[in-house]
DOPAMAR-54669 format. One line per 4 residues: number of its first residue (from 1); for each residue y negated, z, x of N, C-alpha, C. Coordinates in pm, 1 decimal, m for minus. Each point is the difference from the previous one (the first is absolute). Layout:
BEGIN
NUM) Y/Z/X/Y/Z/X/Y/Z/X  ...
REM end
This chain:
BEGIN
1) m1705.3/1836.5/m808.3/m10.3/138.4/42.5/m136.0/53.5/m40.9  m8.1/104.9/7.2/m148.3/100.8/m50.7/m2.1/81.7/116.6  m117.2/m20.9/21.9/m74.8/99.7/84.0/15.6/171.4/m4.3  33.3/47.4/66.4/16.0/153.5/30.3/m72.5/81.3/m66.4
5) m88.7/m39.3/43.1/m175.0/112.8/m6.9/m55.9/m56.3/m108.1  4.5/m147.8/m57.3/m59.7/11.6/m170.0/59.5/m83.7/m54.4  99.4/m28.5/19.8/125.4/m56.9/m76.4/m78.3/m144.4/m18.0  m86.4/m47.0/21.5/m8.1/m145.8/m11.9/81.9/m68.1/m4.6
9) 46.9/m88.6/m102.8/132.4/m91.2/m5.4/m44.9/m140.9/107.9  113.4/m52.0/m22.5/m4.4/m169.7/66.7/m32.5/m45.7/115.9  97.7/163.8/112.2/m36.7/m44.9/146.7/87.4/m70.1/34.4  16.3/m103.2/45.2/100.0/m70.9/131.5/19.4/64.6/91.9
13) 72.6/m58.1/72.7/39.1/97.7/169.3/m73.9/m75.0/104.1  m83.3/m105.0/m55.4/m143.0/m101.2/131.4/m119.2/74.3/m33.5  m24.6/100.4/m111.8/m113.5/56.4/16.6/m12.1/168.0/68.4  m40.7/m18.8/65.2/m32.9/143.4/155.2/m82.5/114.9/m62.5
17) m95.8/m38.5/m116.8/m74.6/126.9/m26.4/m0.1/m42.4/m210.6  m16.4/135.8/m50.7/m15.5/m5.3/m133.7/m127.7/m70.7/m55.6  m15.4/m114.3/m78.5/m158.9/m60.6/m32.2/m16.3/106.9/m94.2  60.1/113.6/m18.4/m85.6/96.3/m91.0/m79.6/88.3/75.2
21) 126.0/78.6/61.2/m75.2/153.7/114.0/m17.5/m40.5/129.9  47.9/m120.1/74.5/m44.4/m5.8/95.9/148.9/34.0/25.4  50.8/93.1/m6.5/163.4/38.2/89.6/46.2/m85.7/105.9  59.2/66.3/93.3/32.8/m75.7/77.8/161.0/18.8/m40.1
25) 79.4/m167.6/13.6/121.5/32.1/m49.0/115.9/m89.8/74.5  m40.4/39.2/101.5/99.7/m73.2/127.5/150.4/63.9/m10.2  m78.0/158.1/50.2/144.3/45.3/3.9/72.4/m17.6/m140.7  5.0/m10.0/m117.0/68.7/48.9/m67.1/44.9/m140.5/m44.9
29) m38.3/m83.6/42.2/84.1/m202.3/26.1/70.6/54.4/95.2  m48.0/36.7/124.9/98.5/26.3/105.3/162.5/86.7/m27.7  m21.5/65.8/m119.6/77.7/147.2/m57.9/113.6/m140.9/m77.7  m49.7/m48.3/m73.5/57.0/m66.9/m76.1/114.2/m114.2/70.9
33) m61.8/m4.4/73.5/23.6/m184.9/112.4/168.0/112.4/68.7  m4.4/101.5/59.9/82.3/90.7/88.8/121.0/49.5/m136.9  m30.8/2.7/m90.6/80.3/24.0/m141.3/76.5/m121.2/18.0  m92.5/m83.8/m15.2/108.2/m138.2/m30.6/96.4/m14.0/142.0
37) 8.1/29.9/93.1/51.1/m14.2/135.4/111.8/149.0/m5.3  m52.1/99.9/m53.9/116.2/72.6/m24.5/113.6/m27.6/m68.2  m8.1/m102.4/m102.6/104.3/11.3/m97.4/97.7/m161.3/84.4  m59.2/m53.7/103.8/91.8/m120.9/90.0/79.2/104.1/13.1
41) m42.7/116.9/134.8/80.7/80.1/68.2/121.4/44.5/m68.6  m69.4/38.4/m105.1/99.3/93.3/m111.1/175.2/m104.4/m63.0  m77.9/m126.8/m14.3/123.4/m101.7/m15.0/44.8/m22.8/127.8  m38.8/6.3/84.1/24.1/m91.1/127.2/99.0/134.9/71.0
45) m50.2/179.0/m44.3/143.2/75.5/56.6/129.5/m0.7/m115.4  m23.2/1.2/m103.8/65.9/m36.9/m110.3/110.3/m85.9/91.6  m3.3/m154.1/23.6/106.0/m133.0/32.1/48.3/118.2/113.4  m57.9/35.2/101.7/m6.2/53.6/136.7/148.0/114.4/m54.9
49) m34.2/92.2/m72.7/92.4/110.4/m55.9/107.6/m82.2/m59.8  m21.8/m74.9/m100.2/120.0/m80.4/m55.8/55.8/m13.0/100.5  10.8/m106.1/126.8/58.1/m63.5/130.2/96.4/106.4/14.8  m81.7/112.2/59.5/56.4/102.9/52.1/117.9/59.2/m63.6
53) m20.0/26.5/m133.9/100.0/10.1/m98.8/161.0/m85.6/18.9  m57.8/m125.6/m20.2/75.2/m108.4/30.9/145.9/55.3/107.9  m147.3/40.1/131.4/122.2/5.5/137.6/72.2/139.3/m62.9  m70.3/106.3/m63.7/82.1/107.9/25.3/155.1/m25.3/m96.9
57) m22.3/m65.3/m75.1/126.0/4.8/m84.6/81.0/m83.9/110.3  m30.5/m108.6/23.9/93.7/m53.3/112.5/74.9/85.9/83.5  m98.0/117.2/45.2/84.0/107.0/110.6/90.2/111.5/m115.2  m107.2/17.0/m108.1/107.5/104.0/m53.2/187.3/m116.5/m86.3
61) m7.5/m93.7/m0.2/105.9/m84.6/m35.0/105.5/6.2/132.4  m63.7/46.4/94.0/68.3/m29.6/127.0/34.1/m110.9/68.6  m119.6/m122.7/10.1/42.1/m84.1/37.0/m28.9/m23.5/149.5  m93.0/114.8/30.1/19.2/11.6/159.7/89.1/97.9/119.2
65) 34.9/85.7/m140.4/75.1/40.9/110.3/128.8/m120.0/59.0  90.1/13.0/67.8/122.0/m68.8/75.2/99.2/14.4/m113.8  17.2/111.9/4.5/117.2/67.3/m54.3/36.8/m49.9/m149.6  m104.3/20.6/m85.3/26.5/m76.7/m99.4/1.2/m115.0/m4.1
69) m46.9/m100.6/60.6/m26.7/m147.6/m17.6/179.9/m36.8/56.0  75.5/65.3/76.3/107.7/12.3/50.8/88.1/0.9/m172.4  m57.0/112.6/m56.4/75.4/43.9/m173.3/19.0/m134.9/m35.5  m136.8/m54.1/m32.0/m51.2/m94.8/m97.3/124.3/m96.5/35.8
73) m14.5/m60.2/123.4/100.9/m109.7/27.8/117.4/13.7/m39.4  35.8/126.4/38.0/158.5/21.0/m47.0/19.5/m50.4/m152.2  m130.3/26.0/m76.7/19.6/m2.4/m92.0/m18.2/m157.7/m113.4  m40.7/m87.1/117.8/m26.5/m105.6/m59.9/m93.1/m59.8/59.9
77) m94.2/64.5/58.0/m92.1/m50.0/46.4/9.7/m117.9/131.1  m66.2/m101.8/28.3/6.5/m100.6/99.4/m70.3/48.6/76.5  m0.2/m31.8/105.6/m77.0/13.5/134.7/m143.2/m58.4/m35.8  m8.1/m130.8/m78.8/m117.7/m107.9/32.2/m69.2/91.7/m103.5
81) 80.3/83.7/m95.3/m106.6/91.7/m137.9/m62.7/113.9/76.5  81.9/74.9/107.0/m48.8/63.6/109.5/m131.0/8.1/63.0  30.6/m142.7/33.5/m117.1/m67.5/138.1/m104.5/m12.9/m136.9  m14.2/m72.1/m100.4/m81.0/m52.4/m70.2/m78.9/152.4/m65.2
85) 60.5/91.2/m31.3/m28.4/131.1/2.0/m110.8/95.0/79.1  66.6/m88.1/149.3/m83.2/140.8/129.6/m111.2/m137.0/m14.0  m18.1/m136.9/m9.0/m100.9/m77.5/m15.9/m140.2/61.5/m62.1  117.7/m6.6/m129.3/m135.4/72.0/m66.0/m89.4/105.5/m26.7
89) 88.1/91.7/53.1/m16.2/116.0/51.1/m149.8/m3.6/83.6  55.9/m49.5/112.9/m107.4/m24.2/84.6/m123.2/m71.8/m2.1  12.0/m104.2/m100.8/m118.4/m68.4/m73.4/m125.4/118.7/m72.3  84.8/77.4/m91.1/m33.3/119.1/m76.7/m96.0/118.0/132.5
93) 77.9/m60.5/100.7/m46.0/141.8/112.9/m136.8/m81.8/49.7  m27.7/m108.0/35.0/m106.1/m89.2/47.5/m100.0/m14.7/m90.2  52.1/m18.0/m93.8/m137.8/m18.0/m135.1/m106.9/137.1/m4.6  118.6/156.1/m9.6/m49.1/82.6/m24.2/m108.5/13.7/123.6
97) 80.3/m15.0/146.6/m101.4/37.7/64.2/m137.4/m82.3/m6.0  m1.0/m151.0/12.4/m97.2/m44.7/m22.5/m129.9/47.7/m146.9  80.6/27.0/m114.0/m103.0/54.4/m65.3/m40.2/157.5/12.1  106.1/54.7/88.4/m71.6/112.9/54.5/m128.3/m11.5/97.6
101) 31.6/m102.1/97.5/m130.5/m25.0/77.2/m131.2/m12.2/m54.9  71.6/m119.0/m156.6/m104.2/m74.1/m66.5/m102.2/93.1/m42.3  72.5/118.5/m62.3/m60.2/101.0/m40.2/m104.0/78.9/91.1  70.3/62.2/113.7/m73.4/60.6/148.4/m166.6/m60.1/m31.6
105) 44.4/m162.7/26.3/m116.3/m124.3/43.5/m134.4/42.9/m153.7  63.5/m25.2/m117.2/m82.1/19.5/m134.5/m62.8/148.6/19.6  55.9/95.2/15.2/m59.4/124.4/m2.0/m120.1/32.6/107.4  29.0/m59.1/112.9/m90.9/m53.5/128.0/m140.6/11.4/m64.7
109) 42.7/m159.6/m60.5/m109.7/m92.1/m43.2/m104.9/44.8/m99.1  103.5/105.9/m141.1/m83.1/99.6/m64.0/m116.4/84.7/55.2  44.5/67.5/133.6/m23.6/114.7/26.7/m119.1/m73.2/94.2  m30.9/m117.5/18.0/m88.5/m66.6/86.2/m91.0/m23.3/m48.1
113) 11.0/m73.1/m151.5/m69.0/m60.8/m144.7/m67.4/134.8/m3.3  87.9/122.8/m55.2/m120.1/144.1/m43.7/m60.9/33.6/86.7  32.9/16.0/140.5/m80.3/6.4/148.6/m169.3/m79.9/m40.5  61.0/m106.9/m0.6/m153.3/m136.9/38.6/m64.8/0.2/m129.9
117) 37.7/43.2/m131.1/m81.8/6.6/m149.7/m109.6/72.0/31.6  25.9/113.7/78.3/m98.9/90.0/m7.0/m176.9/m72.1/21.4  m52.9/m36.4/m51.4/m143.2/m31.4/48.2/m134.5/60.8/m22.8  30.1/122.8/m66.7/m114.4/90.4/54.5/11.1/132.0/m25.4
121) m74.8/89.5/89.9/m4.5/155.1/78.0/m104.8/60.1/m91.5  20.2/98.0/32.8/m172.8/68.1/m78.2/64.4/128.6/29.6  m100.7/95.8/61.2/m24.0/123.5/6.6/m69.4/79.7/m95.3  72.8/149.4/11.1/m64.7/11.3/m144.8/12.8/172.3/10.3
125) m66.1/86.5/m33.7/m28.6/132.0/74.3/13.0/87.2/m150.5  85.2/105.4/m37.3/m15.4/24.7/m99.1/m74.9/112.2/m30.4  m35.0/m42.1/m114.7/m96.7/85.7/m30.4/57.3/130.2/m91.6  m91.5/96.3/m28.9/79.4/169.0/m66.8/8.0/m20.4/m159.7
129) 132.6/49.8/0.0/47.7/m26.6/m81.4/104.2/m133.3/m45.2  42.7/m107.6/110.1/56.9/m140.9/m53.9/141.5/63.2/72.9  76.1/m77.6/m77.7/163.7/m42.9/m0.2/m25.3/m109.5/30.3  168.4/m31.1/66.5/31.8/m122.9/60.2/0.3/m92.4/m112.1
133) 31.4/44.9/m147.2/37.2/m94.1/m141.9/m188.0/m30.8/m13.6  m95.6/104.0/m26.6/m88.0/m78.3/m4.9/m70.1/m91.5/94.6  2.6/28.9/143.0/m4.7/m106.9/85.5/12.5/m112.6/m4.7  130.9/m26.4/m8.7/101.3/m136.7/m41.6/m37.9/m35.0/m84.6
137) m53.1/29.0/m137.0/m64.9/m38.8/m125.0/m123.6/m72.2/m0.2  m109.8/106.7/85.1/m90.6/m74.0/58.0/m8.4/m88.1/79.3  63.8/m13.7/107.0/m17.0/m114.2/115.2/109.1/m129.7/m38.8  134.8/46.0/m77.1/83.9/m94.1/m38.5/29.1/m55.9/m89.2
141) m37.3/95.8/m129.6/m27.9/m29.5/m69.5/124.6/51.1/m109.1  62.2/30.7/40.7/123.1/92.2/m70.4/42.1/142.7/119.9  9.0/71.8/m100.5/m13.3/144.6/31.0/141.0/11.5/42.0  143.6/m92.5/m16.8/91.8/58.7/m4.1/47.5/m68.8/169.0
145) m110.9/m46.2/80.9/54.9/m44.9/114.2/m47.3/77.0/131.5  m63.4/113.4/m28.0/47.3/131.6/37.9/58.0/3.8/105.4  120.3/m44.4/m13.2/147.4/14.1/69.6/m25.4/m72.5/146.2  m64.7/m147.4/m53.4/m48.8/m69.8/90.9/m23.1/20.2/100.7
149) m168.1/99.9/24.5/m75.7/42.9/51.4/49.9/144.3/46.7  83.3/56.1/m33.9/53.3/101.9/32.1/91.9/m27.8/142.3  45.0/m125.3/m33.7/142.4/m41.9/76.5/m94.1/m58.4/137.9  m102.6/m60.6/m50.1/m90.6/m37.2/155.2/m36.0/55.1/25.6
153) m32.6/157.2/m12.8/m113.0/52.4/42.0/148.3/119.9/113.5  84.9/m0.8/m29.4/143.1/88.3/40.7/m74.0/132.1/m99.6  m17.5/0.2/m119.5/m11.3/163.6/m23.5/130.7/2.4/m158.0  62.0/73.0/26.3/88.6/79.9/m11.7/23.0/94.1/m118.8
157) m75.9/68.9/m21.4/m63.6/47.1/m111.4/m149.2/m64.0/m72.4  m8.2/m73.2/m99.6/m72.1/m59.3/m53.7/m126.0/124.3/m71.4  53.4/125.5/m54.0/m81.8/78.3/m25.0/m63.1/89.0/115.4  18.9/m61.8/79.8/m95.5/134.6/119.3/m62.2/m96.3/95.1
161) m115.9/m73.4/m114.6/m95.2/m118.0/54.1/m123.1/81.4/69.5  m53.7/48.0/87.3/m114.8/40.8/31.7/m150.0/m84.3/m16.4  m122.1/107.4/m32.7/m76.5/m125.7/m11.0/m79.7/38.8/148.0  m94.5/m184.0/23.5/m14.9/m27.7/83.1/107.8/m44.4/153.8
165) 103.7/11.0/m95.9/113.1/m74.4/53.1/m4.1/m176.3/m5.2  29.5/m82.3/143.2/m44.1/m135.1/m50.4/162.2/m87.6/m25.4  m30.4/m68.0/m69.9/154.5/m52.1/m68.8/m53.6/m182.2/56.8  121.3/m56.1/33.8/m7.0/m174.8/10.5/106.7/m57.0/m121.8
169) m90.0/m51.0/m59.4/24.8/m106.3/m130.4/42.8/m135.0/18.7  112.3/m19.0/m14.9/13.1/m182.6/7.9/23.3/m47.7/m118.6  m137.4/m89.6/m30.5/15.9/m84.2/m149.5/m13.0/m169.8/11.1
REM end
């Protein structure tokens, strides 16, 4: 990876500050580390949706209603293809919920991980003339996280920054 602020090549994700500028580059290991944990989720609702899939064709085939499973027999069907049927059925219904939970539990755990990353505050008072993009540029080191600091601070409109307004930074 390269450094933000002077592109220095040949950082690892064990080194905390740039040996060029000094940068501090926690968060943006931290940015990276939460990427890789997005794309579990992303497979992990993927199987979750498949499952689900699974059961709905089961119901749209009609194998729960009565009435048809009543057809089926007439039509050939055994009782034990029946039973072996609502079996699996219900296997299909247990799995889903469990990786629905599984899911509940993972998203938890995300939302705990970005909670506790946070490890440091800084106050920061703006001065006349700054945007939230140059802010973020300065203190973060990319201008386009803005959004960030917008989203902690609850403001709403990003262009109607006042100065001597004080903003809290988590980097």
């Amino acid at each position: 990876m390269n450094c933000p602020i002077c592109n220095f090549a040949e950082i690892t994700e064990h080194i905390s500050a740039c040996p060029q500028c000094k940068s501090d580059l926690e968060a943006i290991h931290l940015s990276l580390k939460m990427g890789r944990k997005s794309r579990f989720i992303t497979i992990f609702s993927i199987v979750a949706s498949a499952l689900a899939i699974i059961f709905l064709a089961f119901l749209v085939m009609g194998f729960i209603n009565k009435g048809d499973l009543t057809k089926k027999n007439n039509s050939g069907m055994t009782e034990e293809e029946i039973l072996a049927i609502k079996g699996d059925l219900e296997n299909v219904r247990a799995v889903n919920n469990d990786l629905q939970i599984t899911n509940s539990e993972l998203l938890l755990k995300i939302s705990t991980l970005e909670k506790a990353s946070v490890k440091k505050e800084q106050t920061y008072v703006v001065k006349e003339g700054e945007s939230l993009f140059v802010i973020a540029r300065k203190i973060l080191g990319n201008g386009y996280k803005y959004f960030d600091i917008a989203r902690d601070n609850n403001i709403t409109d990003p262009d109607k920054l006042k100065t001597g307004q004080t903003l809290i930074i988590y980097y």
